[in-house]
Legacy VTK file of the C-alpha trace (Angstrom):
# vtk DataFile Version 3.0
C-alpha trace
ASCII
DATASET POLYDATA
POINTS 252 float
67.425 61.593 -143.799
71.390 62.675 -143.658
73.351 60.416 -141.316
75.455 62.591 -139.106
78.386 63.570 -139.691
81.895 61.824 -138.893
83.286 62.859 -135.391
86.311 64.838 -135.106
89.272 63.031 -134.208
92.925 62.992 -135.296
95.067 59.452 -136.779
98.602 59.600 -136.284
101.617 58.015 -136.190
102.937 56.229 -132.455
102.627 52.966 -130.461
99.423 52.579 -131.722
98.582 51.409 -135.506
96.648 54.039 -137.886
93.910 51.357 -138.860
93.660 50.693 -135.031
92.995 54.613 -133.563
90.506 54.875 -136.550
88.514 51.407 -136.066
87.878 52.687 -132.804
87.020 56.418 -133.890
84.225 54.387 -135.834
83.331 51.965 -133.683
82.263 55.167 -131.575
80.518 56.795 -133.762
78.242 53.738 -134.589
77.924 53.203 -130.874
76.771 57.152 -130.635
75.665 58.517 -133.783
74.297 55.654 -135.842
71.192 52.697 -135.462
71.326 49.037 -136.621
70.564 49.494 -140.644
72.551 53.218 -140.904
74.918 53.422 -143.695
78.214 54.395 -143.133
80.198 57.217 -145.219
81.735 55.909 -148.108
85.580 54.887 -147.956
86.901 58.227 -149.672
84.513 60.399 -147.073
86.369 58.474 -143.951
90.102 59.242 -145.858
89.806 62.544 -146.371
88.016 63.130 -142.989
91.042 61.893 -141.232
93.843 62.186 -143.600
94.850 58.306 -143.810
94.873 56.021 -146.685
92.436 54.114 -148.553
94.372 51.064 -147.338
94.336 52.311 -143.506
90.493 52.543 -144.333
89.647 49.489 -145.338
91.523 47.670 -142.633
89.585 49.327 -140.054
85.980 48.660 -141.813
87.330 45.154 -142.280
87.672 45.006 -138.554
84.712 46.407 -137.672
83.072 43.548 -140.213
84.670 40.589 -138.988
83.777 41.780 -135.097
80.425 42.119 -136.118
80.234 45.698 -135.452
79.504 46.187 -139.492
78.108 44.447 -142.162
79.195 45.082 -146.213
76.147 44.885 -148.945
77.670 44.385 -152.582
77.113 47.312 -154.105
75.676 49.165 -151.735
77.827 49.811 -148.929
78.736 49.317 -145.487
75.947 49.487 -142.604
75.973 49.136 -138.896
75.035 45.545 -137.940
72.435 44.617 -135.692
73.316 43.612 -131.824
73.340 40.123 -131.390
70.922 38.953 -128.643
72.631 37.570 -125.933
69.976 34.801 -124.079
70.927 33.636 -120.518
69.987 29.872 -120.123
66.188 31.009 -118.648
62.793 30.842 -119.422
61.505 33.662 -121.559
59.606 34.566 -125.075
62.015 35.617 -128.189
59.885 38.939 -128.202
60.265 39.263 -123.976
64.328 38.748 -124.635
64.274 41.027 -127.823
62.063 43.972 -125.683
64.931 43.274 -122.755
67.668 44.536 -124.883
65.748 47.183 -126.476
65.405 45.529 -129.677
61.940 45.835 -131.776
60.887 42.594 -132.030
58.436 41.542 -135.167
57.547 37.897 -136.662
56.589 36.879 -140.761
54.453 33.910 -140.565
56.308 30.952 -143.050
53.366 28.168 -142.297
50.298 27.962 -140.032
48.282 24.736 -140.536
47.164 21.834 -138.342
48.405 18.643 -139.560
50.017 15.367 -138.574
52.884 15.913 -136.449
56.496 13.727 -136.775
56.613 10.589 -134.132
58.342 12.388 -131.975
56.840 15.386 -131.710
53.622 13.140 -130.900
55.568 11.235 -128.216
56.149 14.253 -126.301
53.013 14.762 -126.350
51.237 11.352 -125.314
49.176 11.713 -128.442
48.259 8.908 -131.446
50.706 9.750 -134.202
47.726 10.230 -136.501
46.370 13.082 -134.100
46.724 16.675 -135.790
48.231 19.307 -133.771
48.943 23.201 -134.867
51.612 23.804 -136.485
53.397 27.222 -136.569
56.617 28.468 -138.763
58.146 31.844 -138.396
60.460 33.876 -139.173
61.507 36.488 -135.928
62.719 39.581 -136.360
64.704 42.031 -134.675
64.524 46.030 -135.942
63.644 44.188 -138.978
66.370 41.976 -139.742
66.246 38.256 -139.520
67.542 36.226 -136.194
65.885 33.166 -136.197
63.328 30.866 -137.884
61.188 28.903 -135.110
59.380 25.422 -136.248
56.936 25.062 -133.248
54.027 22.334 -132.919
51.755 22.922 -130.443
48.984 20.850 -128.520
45.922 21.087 -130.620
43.568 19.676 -127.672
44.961 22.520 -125.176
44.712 25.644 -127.793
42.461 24.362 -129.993
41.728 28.010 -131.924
45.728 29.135 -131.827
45.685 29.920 -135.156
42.753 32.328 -135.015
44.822 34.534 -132.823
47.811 37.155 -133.668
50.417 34.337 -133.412
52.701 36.707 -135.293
52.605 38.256 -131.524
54.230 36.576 -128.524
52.411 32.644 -128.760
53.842 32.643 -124.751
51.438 35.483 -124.359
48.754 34.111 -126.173
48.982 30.705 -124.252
48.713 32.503 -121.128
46.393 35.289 -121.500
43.889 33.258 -123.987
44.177 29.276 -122.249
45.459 29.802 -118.933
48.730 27.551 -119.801
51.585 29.869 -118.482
54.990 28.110 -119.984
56.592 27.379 -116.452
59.642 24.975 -117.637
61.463 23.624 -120.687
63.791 21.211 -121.690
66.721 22.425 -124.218
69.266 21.101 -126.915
71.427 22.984 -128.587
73.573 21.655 -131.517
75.153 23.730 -134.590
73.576 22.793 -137.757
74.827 24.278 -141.149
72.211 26.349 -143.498
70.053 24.818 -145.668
69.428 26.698 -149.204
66.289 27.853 -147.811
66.916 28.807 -144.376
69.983 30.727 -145.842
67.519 32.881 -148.222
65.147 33.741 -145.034
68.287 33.936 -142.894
70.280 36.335 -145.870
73.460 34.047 -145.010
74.647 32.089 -147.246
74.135 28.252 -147.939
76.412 25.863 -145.384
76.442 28.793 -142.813
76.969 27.758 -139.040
74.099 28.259 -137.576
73.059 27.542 -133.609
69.464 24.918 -133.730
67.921 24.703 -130.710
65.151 22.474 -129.867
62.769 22.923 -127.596
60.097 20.940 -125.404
57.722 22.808 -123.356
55.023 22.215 -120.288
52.579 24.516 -118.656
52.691 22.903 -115.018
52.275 18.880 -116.150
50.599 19.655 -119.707
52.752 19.474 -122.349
52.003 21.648 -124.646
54.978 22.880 -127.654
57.572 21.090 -129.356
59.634 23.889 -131.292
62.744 23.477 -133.075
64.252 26.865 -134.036
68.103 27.829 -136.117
69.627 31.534 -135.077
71.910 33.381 -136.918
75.402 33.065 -134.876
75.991 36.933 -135.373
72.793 37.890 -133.765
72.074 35.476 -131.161
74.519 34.504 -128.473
73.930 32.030 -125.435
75.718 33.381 -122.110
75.514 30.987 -118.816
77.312 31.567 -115.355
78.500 27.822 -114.389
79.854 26.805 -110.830
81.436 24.408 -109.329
79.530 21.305 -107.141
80.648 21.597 -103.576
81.372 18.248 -103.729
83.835 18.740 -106.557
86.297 20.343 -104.255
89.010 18.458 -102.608
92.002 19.683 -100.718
LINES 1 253
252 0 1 2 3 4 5 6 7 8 9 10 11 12 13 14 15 16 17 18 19 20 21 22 23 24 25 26 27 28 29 30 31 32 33 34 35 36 37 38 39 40 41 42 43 44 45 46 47 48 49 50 51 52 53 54 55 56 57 58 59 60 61 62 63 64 65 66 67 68 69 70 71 72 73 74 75 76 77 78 79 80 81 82 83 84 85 86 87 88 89 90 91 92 93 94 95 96 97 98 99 100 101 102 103 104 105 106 107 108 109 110 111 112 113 114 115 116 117 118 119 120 121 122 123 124 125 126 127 128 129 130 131 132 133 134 135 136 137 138 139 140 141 142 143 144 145 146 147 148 149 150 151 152 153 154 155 156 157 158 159 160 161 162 163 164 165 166 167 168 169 170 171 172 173 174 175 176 177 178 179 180 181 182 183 184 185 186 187 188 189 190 191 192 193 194 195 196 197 198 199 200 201 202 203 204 205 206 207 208 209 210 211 212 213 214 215 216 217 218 219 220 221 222 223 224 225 226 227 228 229 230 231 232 233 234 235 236 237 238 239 240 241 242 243 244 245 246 247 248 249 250 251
């Protein structure tokens, strides 16, 4: 399929910089014209579309890269990058936040195996730490590019036959719809954690990348059912929270 072509529009000289008017003539068209994953002209298409250099070019792609708008493959070219996520501090599934912004939401099962949890994950939930418990590692996707990799245990005595279902679906669902336990509160950490060789490879960032790690403790009413801990890519997952000020922090 033939991407469409570049908008009209007109670079010239003035108050504002060449490499400025056409970063935003681009940043339009991607917004208007073009989906996550669409490849961009090349460089000499864009200069002789709007009569500026190859230098004037670059800066603007370069812009568009660092904001996040674009992304540059080696030999390949220069493709419209996913839009991050952005999660407000509530309650909800990956796939329910991903469907919210209008992003197609998929997961690649990594590991699915009942085994013996790590002490703390057994802690949390009141269990000997020789007790197996389901174990469930995925990779989640958004239009098909990676955001996150979540490393969730969950409660083998409350869903005993999880991994007979289509966990590669919403597990919130699942819980729900399949055992009645409807995830009704959580308790949340968030740290930033650099890349590991292997989360880099299923991440495609590479190794030492900042990455956000939050983990994750879970009831259904007063059963405590899912201990995940999960690492997002910081260019496709952001964390947005309105604060306000206690009442009783004001003073005259």
């Amino acid at each position: 399929m033939s991407r469409p072509a570049l908008p009209p529009g007109e670079v010239r000289g003035g108050d504002s910089p060449k490499h400025t008017q056409l970063r935003e003539i681009l940043e339009h068209y991607c917004a208007t014209e073009l989906a996550p994953g669409d490849m961009l002209p090349s460089e000499r298409d864009i200069e002789q579309a709007y009569g500026v250099s190859r230098i004037t070019v670059r800066r603007a792609l370069g812009d568009l890269v660092a904001a996040g708008r674009l992304r540059r493959e080696r030999g390949k070219g220069t493709f419209v990058a996913p839009s991050p996520l952005v999660s407000r501090p509530h309650l909800a599934s990956f796939s329910s936040e991903m469907r919210a912004q209008r992003v197609a939401a998929s997961s690649r099962i990594l590991l699915a195996e009942r085994g013996t949890p790590p002490p703390e994950v057994a802690r949390w939930f009141g269990t000997p730490e020789h007790q197996p418990h389901i174990r469930l590692r995925r990779l989640r996707l958004g239009n098909d590019e990676p955001y996150a990799i979540d490393d969730a245990w969950y409660h083998a005595g409350l869903a005993p036959d999880l991994l007979e279902t289509e966990v590669y679906h919403s597990v919130y669902t699942i819980l729900e719809q399949r055992y009645g336990l409807r995830i009704t509160d959580a308790t949340q950490t968030i740290t930033a954690v650099s890349a590991t060789p292997g989360a880099a490879a299923l991440l495609d960032v590479p190794p030492k990348t900042a990455l956000l790690s939050i983990e994750r403790q879970s009831r259904a009413g007063e059963a405590r059912v899912e201990y995940c801990s999960s690492v997002y890519r910081t260019d496709r997952y952001r964390m947005r929270a309105r604060v306000s000020r206690a009442r009783d922090d004001y003073s005259g």
